[in-house]
KOLROPA-315105 format. One record per residue (C-alpha): residue in three letters; x, y, z. Coordinates in nm, 4 decimals, always signed. Each point is the difference from the previous one (the first is absolute). Example, Ala and Ser with C-alpha at 12.3 -4.5 7.8 and 13.67 -1.06 7.14 Angstrom:
   rest          x          y          z
    Ala    +1.2300    -0.4500    +0.7800
    Ser    +0.1370    +0.3440    -0.0660
This chain:
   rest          x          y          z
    Unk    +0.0000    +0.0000    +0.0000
    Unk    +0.2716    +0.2306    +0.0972
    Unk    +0.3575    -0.0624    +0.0545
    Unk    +0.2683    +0.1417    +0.2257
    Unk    +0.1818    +0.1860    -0.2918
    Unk    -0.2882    +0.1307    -0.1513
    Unk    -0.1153    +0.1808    +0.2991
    Unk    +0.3737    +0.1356    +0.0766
    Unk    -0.0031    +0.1356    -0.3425
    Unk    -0.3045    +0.1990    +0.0437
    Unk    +0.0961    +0.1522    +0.3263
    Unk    +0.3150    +0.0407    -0.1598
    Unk    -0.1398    +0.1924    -0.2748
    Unk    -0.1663    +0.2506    +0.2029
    Unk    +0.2736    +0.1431    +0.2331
    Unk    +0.1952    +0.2742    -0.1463
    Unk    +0.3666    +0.0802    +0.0777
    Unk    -0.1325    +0.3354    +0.1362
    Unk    -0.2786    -0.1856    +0.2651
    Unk    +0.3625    -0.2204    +0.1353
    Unk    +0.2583    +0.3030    -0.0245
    Unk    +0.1841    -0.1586    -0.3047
    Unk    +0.1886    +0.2318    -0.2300
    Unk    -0.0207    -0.0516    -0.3537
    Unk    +0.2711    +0.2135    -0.1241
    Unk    -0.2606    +0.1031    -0.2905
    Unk    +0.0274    -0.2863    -0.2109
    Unk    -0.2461    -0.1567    -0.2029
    Unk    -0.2033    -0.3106    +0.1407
    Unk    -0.2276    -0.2641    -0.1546
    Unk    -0.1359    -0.0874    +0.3550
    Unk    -0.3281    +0.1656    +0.1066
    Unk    +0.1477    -0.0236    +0.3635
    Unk    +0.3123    -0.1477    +0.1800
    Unk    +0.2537    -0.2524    -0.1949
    Unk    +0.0581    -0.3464    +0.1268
    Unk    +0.3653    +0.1066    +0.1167
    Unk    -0.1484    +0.3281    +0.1674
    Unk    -0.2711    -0.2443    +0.1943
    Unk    +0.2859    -0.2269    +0.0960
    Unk    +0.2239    +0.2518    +0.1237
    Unk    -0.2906    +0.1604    +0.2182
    Unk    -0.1012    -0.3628    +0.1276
    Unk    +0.3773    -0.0758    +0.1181
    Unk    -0.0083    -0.3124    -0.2805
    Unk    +0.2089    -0.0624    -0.3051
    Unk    -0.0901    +0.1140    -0.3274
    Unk    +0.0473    -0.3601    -0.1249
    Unk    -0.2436    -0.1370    +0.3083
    Unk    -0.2996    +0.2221    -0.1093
    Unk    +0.0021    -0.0132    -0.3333
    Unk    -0.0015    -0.3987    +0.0195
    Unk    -0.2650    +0.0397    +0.2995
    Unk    -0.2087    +0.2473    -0.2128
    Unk    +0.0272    -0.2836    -0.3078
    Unk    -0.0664    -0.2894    +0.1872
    Unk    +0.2799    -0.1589    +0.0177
    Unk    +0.1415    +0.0422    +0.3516
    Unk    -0.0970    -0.3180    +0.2272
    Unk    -0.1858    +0.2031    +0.3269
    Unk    +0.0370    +0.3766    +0.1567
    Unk    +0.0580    -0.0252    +0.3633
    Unk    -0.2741    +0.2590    +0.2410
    Unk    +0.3023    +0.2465    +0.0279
    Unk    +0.0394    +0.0808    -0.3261
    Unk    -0.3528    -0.0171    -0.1229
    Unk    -0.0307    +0.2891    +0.3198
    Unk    +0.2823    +0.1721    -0.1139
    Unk    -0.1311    +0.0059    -0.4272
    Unk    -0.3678    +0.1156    +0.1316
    Unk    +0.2008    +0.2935    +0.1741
    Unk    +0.1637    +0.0938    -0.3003
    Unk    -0.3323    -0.0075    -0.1835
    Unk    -0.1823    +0.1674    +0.2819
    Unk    -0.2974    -0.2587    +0.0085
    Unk    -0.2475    +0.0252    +0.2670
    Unk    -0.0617    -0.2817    +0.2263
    Unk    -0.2831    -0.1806    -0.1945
    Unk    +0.2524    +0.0376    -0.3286
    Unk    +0.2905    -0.1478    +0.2105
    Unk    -0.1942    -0.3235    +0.1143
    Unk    -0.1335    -0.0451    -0.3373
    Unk    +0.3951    -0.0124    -0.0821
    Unk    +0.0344    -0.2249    +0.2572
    Unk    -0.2459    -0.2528    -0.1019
    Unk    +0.1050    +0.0344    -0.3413
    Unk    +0.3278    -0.1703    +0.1093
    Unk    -0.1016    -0.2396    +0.1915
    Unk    -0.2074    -0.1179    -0.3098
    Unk    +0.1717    -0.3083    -0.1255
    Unk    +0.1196    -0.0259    -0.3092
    Unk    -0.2320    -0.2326    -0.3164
    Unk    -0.2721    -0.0491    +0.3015
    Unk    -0.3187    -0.1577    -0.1259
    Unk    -0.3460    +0.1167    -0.0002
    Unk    -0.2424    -0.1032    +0.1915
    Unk    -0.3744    -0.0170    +0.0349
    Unk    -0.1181    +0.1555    +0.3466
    Unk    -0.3164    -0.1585    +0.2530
    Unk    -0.2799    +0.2175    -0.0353
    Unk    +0.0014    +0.3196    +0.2148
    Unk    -0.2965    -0.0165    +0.2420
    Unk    -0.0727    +0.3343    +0.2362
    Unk    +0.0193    -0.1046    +0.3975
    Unk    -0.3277    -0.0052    +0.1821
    Unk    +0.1159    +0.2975    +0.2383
    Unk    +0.1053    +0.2464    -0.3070
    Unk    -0.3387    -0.0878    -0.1178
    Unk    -0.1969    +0.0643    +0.3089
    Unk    +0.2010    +0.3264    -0.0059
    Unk    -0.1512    +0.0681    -0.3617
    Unk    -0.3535    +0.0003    +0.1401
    Unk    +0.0340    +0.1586    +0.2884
    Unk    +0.1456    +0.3004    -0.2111
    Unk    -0.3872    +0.0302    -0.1212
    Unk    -0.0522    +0.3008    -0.2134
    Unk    +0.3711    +0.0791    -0.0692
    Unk    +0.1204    -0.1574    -0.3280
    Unk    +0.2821    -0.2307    +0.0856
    Unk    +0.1506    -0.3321    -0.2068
    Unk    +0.2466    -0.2718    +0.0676
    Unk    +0.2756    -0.0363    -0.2727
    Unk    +0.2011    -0.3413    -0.0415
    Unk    +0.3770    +0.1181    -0.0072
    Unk    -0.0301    -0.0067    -0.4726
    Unk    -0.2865    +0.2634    +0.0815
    Unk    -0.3245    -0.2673    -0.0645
    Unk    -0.2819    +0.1132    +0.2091
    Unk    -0.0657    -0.2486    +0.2518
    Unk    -0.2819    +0.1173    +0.1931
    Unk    -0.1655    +0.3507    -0.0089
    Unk    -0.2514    +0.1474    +0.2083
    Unk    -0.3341    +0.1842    -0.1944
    Unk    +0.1248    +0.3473    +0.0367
    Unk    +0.3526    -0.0968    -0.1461
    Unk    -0.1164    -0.2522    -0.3215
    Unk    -0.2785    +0.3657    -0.0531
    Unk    +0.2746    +0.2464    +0.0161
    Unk    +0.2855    -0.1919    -0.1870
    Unk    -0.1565    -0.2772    -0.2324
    Unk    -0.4271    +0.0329    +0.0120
    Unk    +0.0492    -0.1476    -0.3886
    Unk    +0.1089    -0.3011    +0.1964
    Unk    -0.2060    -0.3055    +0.0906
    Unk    +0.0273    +0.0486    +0.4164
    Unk    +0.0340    -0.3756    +0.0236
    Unk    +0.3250    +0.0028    -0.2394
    Unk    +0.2987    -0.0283    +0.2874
    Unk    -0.1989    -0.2881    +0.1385
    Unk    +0.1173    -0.2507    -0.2931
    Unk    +0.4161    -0.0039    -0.0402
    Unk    -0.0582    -0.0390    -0.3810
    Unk    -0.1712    +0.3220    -0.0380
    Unk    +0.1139    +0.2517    +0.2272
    Unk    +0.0476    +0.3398    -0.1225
    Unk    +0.3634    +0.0803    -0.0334
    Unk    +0.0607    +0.3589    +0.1019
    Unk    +0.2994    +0.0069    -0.2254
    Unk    -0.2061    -0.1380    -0.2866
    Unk    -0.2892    +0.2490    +0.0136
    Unk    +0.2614    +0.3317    +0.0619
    Unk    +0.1206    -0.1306    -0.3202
    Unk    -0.2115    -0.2085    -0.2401
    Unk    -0.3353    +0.1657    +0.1283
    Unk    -0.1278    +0.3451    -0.1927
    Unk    -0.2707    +0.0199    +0.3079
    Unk    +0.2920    -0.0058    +0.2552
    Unk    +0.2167    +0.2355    -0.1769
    Unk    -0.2878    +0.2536    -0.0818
    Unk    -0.1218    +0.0101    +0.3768
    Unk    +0.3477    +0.0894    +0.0948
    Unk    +0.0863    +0.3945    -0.0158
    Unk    +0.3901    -0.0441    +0.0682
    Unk    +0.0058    -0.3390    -0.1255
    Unk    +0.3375    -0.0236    -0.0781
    Unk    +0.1240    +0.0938    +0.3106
    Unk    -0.1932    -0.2978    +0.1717
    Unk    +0.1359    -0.1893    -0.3012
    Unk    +0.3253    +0.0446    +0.0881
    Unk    -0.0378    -0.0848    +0.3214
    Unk    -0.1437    -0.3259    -0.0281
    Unk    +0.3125    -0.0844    -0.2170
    Unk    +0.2233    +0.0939    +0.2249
    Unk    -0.1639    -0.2142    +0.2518
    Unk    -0.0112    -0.2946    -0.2221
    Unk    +0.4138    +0.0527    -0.0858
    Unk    +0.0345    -0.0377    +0.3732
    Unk    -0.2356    -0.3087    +0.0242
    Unk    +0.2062    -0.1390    -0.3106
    Unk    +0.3343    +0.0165    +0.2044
    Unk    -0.1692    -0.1440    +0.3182
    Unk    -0.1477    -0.3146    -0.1922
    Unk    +0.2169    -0.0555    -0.3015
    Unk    -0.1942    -0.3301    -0.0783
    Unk    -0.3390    +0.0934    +0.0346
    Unk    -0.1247    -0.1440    -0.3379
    Unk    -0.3122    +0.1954    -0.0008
    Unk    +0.1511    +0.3220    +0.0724
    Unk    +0.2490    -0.0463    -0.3218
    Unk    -0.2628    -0.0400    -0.1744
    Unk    -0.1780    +0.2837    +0.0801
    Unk    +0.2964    +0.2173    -0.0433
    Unk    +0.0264    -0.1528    -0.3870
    Unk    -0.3457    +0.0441    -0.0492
    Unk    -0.0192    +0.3557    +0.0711
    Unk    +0.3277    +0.0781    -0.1741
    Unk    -0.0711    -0.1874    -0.2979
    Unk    -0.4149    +0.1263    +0.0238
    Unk    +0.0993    +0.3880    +0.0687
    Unk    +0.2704    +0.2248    -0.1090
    Unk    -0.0181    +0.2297    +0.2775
    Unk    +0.0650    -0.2345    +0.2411
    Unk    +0.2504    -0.1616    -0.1885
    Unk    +0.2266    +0.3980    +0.0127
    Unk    -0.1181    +0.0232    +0.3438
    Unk    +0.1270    -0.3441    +0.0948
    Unk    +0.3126    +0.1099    -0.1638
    Unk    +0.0814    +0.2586    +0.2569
    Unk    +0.0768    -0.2375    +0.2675
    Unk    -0.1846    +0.2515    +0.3002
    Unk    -0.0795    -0.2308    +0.2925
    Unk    -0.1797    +0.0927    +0.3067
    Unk    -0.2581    -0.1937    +0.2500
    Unk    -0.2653    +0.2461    -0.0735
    Unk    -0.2077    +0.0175    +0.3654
    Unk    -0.1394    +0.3554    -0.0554
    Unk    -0.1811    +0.2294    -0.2715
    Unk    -0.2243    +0.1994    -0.1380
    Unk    -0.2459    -0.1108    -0.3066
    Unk    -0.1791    +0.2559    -0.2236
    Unk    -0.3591    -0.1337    -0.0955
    Unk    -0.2200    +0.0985    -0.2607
    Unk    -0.2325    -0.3010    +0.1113
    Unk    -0.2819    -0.0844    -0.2045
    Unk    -0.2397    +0.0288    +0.2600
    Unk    +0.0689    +0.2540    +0.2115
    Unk    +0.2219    +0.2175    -0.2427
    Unk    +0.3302    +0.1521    +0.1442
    Unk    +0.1411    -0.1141    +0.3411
    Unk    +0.3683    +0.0299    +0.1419
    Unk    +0.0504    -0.2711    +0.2287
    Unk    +0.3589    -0.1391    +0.2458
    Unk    +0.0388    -0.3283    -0.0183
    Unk    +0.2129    -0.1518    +0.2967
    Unk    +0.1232    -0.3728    +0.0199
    Unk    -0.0080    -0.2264    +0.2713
    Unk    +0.1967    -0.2921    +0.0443
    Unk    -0.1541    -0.3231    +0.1293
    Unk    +0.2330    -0.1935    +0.2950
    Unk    -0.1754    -0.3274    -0.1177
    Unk    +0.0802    +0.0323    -0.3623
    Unk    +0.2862    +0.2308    -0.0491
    Unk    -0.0393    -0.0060    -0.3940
    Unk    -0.3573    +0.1185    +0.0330
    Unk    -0.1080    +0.3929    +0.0289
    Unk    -0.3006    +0.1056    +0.1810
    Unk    -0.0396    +0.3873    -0.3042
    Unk    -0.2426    +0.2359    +0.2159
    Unk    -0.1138    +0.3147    -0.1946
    Unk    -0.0974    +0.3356    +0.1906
    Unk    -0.1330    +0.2820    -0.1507
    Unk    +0.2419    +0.3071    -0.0259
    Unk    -0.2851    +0.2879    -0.0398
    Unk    -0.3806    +0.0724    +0.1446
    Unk    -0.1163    -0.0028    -0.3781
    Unk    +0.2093    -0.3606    -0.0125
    Unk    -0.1746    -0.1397    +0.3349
    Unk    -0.3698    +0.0991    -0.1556
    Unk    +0.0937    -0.1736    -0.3632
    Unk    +0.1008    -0.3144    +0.2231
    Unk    -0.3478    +0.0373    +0.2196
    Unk    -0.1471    +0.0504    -0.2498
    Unk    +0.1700    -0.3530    -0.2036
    Unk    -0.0565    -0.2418    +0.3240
    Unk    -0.3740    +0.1064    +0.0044
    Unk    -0.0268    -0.1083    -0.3475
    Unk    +0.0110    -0.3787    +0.1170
């Protein structure tokens, strides 16, 4: 899905000499951002090390200088696990077919007794495994309710942000969101290298949809717990709404996505959805 060099190369590509005090001495480059040799240098490494770690070819990175490359490239702490994982991945590992997810009775007794605010449950490749009336009204009414119930057809998230005109129209600042559900499913990538299903989501989309094919490309990662959606719902009209996530103890791969409404005009356009029902 995503190797070790790949994602070097991208962070590589975006820090400039100037954002790591390098001097250039004005001449010409045919980088975007640093050179292999200046990343070296800055990580403490040989030139000959990273340039056969970037390619591939170099057997394992130890924790110090995987550290000491995501100081040089100034990744957060989300990008700097993601590197981690990305090591540890081993090399030619095989595919595999997950179990089923299934949601745990507590983060589903939570769901209900959240009532009138829209919440859902997300298996960790985004499929909606259980949602709550307000949260299947505000984010998929075009959806049969009953869909997360039966593994073969729950709605992928990912899928609809992507493959769905409905989706995309109902979204104001869709490509923001858009974005960020990439960048969560990069870091899911490097957490479960194997995941069958979750490769094959990842070719679907990029094969299905050019955009997120270039935004794929970018390599951002983040574990996206907090944001803001812009609505233009087709019942209710506009709404602004924060999502927050919550992570579930029981089933650490599962999110419990709340959404709150970020105006007064927002709160009556959700009243005004859950007492369509």
């Amino acid at each position: 899905m995503e190797s070790l060099g790949a994602f070097l190369k991208s962070r590589r590509d975006r820090v400039t000499p100037a954002l790591v005090g390098l001097r250039t001495h004005g001449s010409a480059r045919r980088v975007p951002g640093l050179r292999r040799e200046e990343l070296a240098q800055l990580a403490g490494v040989s030139a000959g090390y990273y340039t056969r770690l970037e390619q591939g070819q170099a057997e394992s990175a130890s924790a110090q200088v995987l550290d000491a490359l995501a100081r040089a490239l100034q990744l957060d702490g989300v990008e700097t696990a993601h590197l981690h994982n990305l090591a540890r991945q081993p090399s030619g590992g095989r595919l595999s077919e997950p179990p089923p997810e299934d949601p745990h009775p507590r983060v589903l007794a939570l769901l209900q007794a959240l009532g009138d605010t829209p919440a859902i449950v997300l298996g960790r490749r985004g499929d909606v495994l259980a949602w709550n009336r307000a949260g299947h009204a505000l984010r998929a009414e075009h959806v049969d309710f009953e869909a997360p119930a039966d593994p073969d057809r729950r709605p992928s998230v990912p899928r609809m942000f992507f493959l769905d005109p409905l989706t995309r129209d109902m979204h104001r600042n869709w490509s923001e969101v858009a974005r960020a559900h990439i960048a969560f499913l990069r870091l899911t990538a490097g957490r479960y290298p194997t995941d069958a299903r979750l490769a094959e989501l990842i070719g679907e989309l990029s094969m299905r949809s050019p955009e997120f094919a270039t935004m794929w490309a970018e390599g951002e990662v983040a574990d996206c717990t907090v944001g803001t959606m812009e609505l233009r719902h087709p019942t209710v009209g506009d709404a602004s709404v924060t999502y927050q996530v919550w992570l579930q103890p029981d089933s650490p791969d599962h999110r419990l996505e709340i959404y709150t409404p970020d105006d007064p005009a927002s709160a009556d356009a959700l009243q005004v959805l859950v007492g369509g029902w």
